[in-house]
SEDOSE-501638 format. One line per field, with one value per residue (C-alpha): residue in one letter; x, y, z; residue number from 1. Coordinates in pm, whole numbers, plus 50000, padded with zeros to 5 digits. Each point is the difference from the previous one (the first is absolute). Layout:
// SEDOSE-501638
resn (a:...)
X (X:...)
Y (Y:...)
Z (Z:...)
resi (NUM:...)
END
This chain:
// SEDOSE-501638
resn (x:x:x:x:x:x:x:x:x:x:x:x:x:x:x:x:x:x:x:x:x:x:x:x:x:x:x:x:x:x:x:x:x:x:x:x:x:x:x:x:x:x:x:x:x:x:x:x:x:x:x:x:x:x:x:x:x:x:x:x:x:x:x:x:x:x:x:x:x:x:x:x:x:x:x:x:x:x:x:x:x:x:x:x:x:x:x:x:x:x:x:x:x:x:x:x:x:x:x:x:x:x:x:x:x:x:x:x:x:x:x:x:x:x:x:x:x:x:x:x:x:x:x:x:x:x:x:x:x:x:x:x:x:x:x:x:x:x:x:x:x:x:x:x:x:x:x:x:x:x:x:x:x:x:x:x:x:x:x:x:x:x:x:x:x:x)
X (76277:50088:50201:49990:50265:50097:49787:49619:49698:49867:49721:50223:50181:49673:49827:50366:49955:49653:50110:50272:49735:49777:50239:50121:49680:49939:50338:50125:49657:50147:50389:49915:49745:50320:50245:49759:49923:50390:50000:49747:50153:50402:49850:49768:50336:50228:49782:49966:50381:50043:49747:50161:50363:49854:49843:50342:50184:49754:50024:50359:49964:49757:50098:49633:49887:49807:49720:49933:49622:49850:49638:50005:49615:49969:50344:50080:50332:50131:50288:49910:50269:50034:50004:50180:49692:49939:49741:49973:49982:49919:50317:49961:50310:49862:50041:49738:50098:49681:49843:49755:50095:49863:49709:50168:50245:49987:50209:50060:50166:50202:50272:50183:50062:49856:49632:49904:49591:49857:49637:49859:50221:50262:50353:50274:50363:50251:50257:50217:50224:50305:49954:49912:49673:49746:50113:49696:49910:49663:49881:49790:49825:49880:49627:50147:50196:50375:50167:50269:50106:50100:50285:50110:50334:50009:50412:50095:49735:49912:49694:50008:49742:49974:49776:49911:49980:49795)
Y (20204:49782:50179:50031:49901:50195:49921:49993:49843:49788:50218:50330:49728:49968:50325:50109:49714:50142:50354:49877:49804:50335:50161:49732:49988:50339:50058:49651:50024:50390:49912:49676:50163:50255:49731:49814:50340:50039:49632:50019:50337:49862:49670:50217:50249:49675:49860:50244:50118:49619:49983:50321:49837:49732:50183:50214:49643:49836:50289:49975:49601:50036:50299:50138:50299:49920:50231:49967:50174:50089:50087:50246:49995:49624:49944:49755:49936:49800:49926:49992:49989:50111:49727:49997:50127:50270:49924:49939:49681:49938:49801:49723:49753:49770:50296:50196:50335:50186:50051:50228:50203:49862:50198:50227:50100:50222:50168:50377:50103:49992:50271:49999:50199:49876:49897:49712:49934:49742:50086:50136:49921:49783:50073:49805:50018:49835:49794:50010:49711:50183:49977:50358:50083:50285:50172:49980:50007:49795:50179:49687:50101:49759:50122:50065:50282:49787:50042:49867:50056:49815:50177:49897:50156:50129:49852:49842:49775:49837:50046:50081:50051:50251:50120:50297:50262:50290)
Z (58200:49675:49779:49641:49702:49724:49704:49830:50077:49783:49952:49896:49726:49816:50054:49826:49720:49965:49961:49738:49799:49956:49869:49746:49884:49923:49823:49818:49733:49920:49997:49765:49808:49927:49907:49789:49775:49998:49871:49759:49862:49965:49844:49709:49956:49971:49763:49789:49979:49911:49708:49869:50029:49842:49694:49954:50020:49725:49811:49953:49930:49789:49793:50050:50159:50321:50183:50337:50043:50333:50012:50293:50066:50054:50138:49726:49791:49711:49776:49541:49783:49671:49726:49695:49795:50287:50182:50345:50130:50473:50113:50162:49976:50248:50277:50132:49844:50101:50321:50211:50350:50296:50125:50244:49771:49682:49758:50096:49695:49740:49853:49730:49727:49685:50132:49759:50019:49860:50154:50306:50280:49834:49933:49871:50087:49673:50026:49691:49861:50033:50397:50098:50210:49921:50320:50241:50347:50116:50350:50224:50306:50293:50189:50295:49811:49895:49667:49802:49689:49712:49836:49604:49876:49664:49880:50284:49936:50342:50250:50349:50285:50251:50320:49956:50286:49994)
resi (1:2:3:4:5:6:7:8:9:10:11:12:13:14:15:16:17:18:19:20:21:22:23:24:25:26:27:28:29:30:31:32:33:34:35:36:37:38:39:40:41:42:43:44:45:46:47:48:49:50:51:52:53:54:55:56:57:58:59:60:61:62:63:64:65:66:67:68:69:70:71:72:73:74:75:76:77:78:79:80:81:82:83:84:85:86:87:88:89:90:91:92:93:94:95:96:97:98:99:100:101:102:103:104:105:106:107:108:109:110:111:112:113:114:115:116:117:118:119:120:121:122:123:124:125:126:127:128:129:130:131:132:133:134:135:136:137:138:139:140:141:142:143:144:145:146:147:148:149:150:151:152:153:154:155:156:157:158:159:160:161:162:163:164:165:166)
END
């Protein structure tokens, strides 16, 4: 009788690959599909904490107020400032200082405490040239049910992000 060494067959080795391959299948579109809306949320959070830096910074430079809008129904935002005859004039500066959420994400909300509306949906946080922020806190929310926050502090002066966790 011919006796038998420790080990697999060839065939268990790739009925066992097989098995493995399944199951990536099934679960690497979900986990990426995960990290991607985490990506896409950070990056529209990051962006829009550095615009705001940005308009405080100019603000102070330029010895203009600054207004950062958000249109909360289309997902759109943009930076005016206030020139010497006070009107408002879009920013530009050679940067792109507006900008739209990608499709899966949207805004969620905004609080704080003196609402300014310019119409409909839009809202404006200031920027003064003395360096202080109207203090404000813009909610975003991924589809799949994510949210960060970007959070503007009133004397201090500085904006930070934040995940939010409900």
């Amino acid at each position: 009788m011919q006796c038998r060494q420790g080990g697999f067959t060839l065939v268990e080795l790739a009925v066992i690959i097989l098995i493995i391959a399944a199951c990536v299948t099934v679960v690497f579109p979900k986990f990426s599909n995960g990290l991607l809306d985490q990506q896409r949320l950070r990056s529209s959070v990051s962006k829009i904490a550095g615009i705001a830096e940005y308009a405080r910074q100019r603000a102070v430079s330029t010895h203009f107020t600054h207004l950062l809008h958000f249109n909360i129904e289309q997902g759109t935002y943009w930076v005016t400032a206030h020139t010497p005859d006070g009107k408002l004039m879009p920013m530009t500066d050679g940067l792109n200082l507006k900008g739209r959420l990608p499709e899966d994400i949207r805004f969620s909300g905004i609080d704080f405490p003196d609402i300014r509306t310019d119409s409909g949906d839009v809202v404006a946080i200031e920027f003064s040239p003395q360096g202080w922020i109207e203090p404000a806190t813009v909610y975003v929310a991924s589809s799949q049910g994510r949210k960060m926050s970007v959070v503007m502090h009133e004397m201090l002066g500085y904006v930070e992000t934040l995940e939010v966790f409900e």
